[in-house]
C-alpha positions in Angstrom: 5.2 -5.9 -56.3 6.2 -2.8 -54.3 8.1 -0.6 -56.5 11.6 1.4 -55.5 9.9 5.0 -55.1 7.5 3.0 -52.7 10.1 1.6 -50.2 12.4 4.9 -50.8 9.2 6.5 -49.2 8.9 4.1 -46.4 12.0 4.1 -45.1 12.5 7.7 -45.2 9.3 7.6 -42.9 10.6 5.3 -40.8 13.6 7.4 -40.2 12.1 10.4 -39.7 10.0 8.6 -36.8 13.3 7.7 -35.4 15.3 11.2 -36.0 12.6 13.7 -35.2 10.1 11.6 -32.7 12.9 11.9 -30.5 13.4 15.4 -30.6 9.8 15.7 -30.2 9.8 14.4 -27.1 13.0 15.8 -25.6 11.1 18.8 -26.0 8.3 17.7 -23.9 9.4 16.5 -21.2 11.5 19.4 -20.4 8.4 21.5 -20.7 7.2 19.0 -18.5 10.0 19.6 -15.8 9.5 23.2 -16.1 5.8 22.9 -15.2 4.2 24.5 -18.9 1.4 21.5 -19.4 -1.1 22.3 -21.9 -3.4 22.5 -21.8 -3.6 20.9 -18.0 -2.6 24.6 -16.9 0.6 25.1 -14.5 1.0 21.6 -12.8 3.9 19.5 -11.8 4.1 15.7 -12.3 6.7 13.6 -11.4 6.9 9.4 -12.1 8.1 7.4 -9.7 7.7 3.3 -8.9 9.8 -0.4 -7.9 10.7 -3.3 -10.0 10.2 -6.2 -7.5 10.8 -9.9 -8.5 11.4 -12.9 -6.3 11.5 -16.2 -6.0 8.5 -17.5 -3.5 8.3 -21.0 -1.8 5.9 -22.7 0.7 5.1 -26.4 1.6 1.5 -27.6 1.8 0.6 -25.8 -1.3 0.3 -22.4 0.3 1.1 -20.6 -2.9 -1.7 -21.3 -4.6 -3.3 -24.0 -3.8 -2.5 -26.4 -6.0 1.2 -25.5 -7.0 4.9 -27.2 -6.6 6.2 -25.5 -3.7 8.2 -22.7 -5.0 8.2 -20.1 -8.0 8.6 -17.0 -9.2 7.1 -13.8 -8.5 6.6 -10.3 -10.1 5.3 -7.2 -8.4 6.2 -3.9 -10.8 4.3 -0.7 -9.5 4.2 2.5 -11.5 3.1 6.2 -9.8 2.1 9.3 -11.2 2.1 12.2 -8.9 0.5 15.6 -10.2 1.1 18.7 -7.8 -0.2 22.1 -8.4 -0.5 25.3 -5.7 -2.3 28.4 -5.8 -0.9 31.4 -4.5 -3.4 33.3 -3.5 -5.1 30.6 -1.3 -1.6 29.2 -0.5 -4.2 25.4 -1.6 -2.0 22.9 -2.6 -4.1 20.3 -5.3 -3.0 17.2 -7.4 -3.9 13.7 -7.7 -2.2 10.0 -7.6 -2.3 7.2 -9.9 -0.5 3.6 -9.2 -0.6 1.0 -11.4 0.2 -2.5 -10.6 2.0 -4.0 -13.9 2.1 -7.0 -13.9 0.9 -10.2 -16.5 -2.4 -11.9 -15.3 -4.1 -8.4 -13.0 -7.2 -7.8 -14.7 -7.5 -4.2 -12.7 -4.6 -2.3 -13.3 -4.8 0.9 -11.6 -5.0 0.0 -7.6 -5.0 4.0 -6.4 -6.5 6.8 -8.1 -7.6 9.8 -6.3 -7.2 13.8 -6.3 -6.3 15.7 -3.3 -6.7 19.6 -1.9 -4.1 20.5 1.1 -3.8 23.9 3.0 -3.9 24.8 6.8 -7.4 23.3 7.1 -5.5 20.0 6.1 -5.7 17.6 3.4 -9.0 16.1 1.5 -8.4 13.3 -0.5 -10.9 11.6 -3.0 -11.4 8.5 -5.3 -10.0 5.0 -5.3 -7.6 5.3 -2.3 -7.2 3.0 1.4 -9.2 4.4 4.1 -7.1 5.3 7.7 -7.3 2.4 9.0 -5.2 1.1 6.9 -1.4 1.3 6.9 -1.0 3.3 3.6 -2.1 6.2 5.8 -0.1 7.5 8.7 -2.3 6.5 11.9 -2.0 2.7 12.1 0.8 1.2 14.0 1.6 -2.8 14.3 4.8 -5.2 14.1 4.9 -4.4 10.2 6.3 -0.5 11.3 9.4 -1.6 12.2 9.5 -4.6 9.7 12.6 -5.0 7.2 11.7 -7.3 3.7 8.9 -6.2 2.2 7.4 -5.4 4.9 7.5 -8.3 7.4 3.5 -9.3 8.3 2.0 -6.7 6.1 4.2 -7.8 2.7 4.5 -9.3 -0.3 5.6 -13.1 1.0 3.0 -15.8 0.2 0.8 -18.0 3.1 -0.3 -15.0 5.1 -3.1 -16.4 7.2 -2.8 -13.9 10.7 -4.7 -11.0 10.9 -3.3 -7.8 11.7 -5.9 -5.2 11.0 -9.5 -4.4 11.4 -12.0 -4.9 8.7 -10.9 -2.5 5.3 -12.2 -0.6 3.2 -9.8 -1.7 0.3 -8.8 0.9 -2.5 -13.1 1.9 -2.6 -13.9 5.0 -3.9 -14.0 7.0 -0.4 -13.5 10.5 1.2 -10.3 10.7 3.6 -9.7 13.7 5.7 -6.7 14.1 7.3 -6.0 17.1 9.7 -2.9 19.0 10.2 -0.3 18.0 12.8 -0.8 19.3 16.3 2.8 19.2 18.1 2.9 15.5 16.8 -0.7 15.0 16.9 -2.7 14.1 14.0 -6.4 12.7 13.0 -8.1 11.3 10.2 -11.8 10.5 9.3 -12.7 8.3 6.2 -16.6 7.8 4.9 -16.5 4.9 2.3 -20.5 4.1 0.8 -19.8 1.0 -0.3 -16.3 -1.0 0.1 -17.1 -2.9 -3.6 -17.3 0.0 -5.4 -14.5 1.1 -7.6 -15.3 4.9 -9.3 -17.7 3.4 -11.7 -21.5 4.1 -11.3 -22.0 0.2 -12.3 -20.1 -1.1 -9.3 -22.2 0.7 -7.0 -24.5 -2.4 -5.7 -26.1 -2.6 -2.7 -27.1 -6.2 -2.7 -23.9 -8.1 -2.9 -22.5 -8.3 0.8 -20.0 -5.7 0.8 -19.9 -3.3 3.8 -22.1 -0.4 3.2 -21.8 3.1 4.7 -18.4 2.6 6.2 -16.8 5.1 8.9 -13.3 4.6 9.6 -11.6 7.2 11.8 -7.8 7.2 13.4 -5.5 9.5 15.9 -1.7 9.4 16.1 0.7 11.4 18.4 4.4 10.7 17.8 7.2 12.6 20.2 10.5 11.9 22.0 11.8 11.7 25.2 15.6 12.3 25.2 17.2 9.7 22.8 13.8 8.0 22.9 11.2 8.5 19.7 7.6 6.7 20.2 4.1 6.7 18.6 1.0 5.6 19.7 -2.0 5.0 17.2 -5.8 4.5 17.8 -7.9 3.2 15.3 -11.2 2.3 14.3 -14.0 1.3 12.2 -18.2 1.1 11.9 -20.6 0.2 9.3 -22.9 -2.6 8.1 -22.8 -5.6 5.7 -25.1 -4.8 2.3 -27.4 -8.2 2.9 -27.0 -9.0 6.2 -27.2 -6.1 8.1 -24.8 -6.8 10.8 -22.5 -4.7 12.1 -18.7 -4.4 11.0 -16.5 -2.6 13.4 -14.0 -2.8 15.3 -11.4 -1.4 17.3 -7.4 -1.5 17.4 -4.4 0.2 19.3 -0.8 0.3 18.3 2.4 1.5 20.0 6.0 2.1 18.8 9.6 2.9 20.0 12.7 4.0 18.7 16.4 4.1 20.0 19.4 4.3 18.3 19.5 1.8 15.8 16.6 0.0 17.2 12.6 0.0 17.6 9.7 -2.0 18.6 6.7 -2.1 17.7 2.9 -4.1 18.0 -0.8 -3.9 18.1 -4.3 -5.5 19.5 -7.3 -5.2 17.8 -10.4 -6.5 18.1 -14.0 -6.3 16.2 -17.0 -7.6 15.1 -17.6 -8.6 11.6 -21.1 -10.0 10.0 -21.2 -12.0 13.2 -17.7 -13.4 13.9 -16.0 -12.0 16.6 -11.9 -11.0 15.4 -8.8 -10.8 18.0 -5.5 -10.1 16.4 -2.5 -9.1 18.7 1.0 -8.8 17.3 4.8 -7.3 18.3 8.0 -6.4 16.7 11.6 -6.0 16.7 13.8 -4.3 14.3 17.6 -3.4 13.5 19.0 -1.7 11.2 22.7 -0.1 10.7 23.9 1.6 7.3 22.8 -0.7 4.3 21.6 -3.8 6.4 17.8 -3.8 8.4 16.9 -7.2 10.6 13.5 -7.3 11.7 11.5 -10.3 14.2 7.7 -10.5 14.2 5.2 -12.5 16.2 1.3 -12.4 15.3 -1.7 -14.3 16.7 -5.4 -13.7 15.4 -8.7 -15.3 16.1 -11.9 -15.2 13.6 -14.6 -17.3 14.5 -13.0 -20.9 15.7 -10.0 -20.5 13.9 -6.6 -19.2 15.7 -3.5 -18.7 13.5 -0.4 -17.5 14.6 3.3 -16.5 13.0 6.5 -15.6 13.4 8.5 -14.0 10.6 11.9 -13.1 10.1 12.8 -10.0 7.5 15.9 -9.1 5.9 16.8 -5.9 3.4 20.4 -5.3 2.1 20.7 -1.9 0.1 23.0 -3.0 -2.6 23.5 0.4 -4.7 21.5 3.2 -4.7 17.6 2.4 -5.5 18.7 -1.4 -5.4 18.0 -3.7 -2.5 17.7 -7.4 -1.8 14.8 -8.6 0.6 13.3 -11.5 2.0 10.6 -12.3 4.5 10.7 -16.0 5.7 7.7 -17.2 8.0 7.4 -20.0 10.1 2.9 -20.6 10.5 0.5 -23.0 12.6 -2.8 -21.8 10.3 -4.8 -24.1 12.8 -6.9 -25.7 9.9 -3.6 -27.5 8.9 0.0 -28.6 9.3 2.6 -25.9 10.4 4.5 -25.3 7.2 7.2 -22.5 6.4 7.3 -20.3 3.5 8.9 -17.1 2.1 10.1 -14.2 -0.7 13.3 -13.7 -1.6 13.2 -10.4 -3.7 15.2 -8.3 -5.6 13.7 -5.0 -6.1 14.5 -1.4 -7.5 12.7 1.6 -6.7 13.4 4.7 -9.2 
C-alpha cells in the first residue's frame, strides 16, 4: 500500500517538473536566440520545417501497387540550421540536418552535412544531393516554374517520366560551389560511392551502386529589360560498382520570366549501366498575389520504354505559412493503360 507521505512526495515532484522545467527551458532557449551555446561555443541555430498532408488517388494501382485507388498521405520535414562566422577570416561555418517525420521511414535524417563559406565560396560535406540535382541551384527543368508541390519533381504519386540525369541521392559527398560571377555560378560534386550513407559499414563496393561519381554544373541568370532568364548546364560521370559501365550523362535547362509569368524546360540525355536515357520536358507557370497555376509536359526514354506526362499544379496561400496544393497528372507509362492520378495537400511551413 503506498502510504500518504509517499504520494505527498510524488506529486510535489511532479509539480515541480511542471513549475520549474519550464522555466528551465525559457531560459535556454533565449540563450539560444542570443547565440551563448555551451559548450558548442558562439553558434546560431534556428528550426525551421512544413506539415504536409494530403489526400493521394490514382487508378491502375499506381499508389502502391496493390492499393484502392486513393488515400492519405503524410510528408512532415523538420530542419536544423547551425550558423557560425569568424571574424578574423570573415569564414562563415555551420551544418544542416532534415529529418523526414513521418510513421513507417526507417531512415529518418535525409540531409546531414556541415558547410565552410567565404570569398573562395562554399564547401559542403556529408549526407547532402549532389549539383545535379535540383536541391542545388544549377539545374533547370519544367519543375522551376511549377506550382503544387512542385509539379514533375513533387510529392504526387505515379511518377514514371524522367527528368534528371543519374543522382547521386543524399550519399555522403563533397559539393563545391563557387561564388557568383555577375550571375554566373559553378559547382563540382565527387561522391565515392552513391550507397553510402556516413557510416563506414555502408561503404561497399560490390553491390551495384555507382562508384566514384563526378557531377559538375554552371548557371548564369540575368535580365534583359522586363525580361529575367537562366540557363543551366549539367552533368554527370562515373561507373557502376559490379558492372563497370559507365554512368553519365548530360542535360541542359533554360528559363524565362515576365511579369507574372515564366517558362521553363530541359533535355537530357545519358548512358546508364548500358541503357541509353532521353528525357525532354517544358513548362508554364502563373502566379498573381496568393494564387500560382502551373502546365507541364515531360517525355523520357530508358531502354524500350517511353513514358510521357502532362501535369497540372495549383497552390493557394491561405494565411501566412498556410497553403493548399495539388498536382494532378494525366500518364501513358507505355507498359500500361493511361491512367490519371494526383495530391491534394494541405501544408504549413513554420
Amino acid at each position: 500500500m503506498t502510504s500518504p507521505m509517499h504520494s505527498i512526495g510524488l506529486a510535489m515532484r511532479i509539480q515541480w517538473i511542471f513549475c520549474v522545467a519550464p522555466l528551465a527551458l525559457a531560459s535556454a532557449a533565449g540563450s539560444a536566440s542570443a547565440a551563448e551555446i555551451s559548450p558548442g561555443g558562439d553558434l546560431d541555430i534556428k528550426l525551421k520545417g512544413s506539415l504536409r498532408s494530403g489526400f493521394v488517388f490514382g487508378g491502375d494501382e499506381v499508389l502502391s501497387g496493390s492499393d484502392p485507388g486513393y488515400g492519405f498521405s503524410t510528408d512532415h520535414r523538420f530542419e536544423i540550421l547551425v550558423s557560425g562566422k569568424d571574424d578574423a577570416s570573415q569564414t562563415e561555418y555551420g551544418g544542416r540536418f532534415r529529418l523526414r517525420l513521418d510513421n513507417g521511414r526507417t531512415n529518418l535524417v535525409d540531409r546531414s552535412y556541415l558547410y565552410l563559406r567565404g570569398s573562395y565560396g562554399e564547401v559542403q560535406f556529408g549526407n547532402q544531393k549532389g549539383v545535379t540535382d535540383d536541391d542545388l541551384p544549377f539545374v533547370i527543368g519544367s519543375f522551376s516554374i511549377a506550382a503544387g508541390t512542385g509539379g514533375m519533381d513533387g510529392d504526387q504519386p505515379g511518377q514514371i517520366v524522367r527528368y534528371e540525369l543519374a543522382p547521386s541521392g543524399q550519399a555522403t559527398k563533397i559539393n563545391y560551389l563557387t561564388p557568383t560571377f555577375g550571375g554566373l555560378q559553378a559547382g563540382l560534386s565527387f561522391t565515392p560511392d552513391t550507397g553510402a550513407n556516413g557510416l563506414i559499414s555502408s561503404i561497399d563496393d560490390s553491390d551495384g551502386d555507382t562508384k566514384n561519381m563526378l557531377e559538375g554544373g554552371v548557371r548564369y541568370d540575368g535580365t534583359t529589360g522586363p525580361l529575367g532568364f537562366g540557363v543551366a548546364v549539367v552533368a554527370t560521370a562515373g561507373k557502376n560498382e559490379t558492372s563497370g559501365n559507365d554512368v553519365n550523362g548530360i542535360s541542359a535547362g533554360f528559363l524565362l520570366e515576365y511579369s507574372d509569368w515564366g517558362m521553363a524546360g530541359s533535355y537530357g540525355t545519358g548512358d546508364e549501366d548500358g541503357e541509353n536515357l532521353d528525357y525532354w520536358n517544358v513548362g508554364i507557370g502563373w502566379k498573381h498575389g496568393p494564387l500560382s497555376l502551373s502546365t507541364e509536359y515531360g517525355a523520357s526514354s530508358e531502354g524500350n520504354v517511353d513514358p510521357d506526362i502532362v501535369i497540372f499544379s495549383t497552390t493557394i496561400k491561405l494565411m501566412p505559412g498556410v497553403s493548399f496544393r495539388n498536382d494532378v497528372e494525366y500518364a501513358d507509362p507505355d507498359t500500361s493503360g493511361d491512367y490519371i492520378a494526383g495530391l491534394l495537400q494541405m501544408r504549413i511551413d513554420f
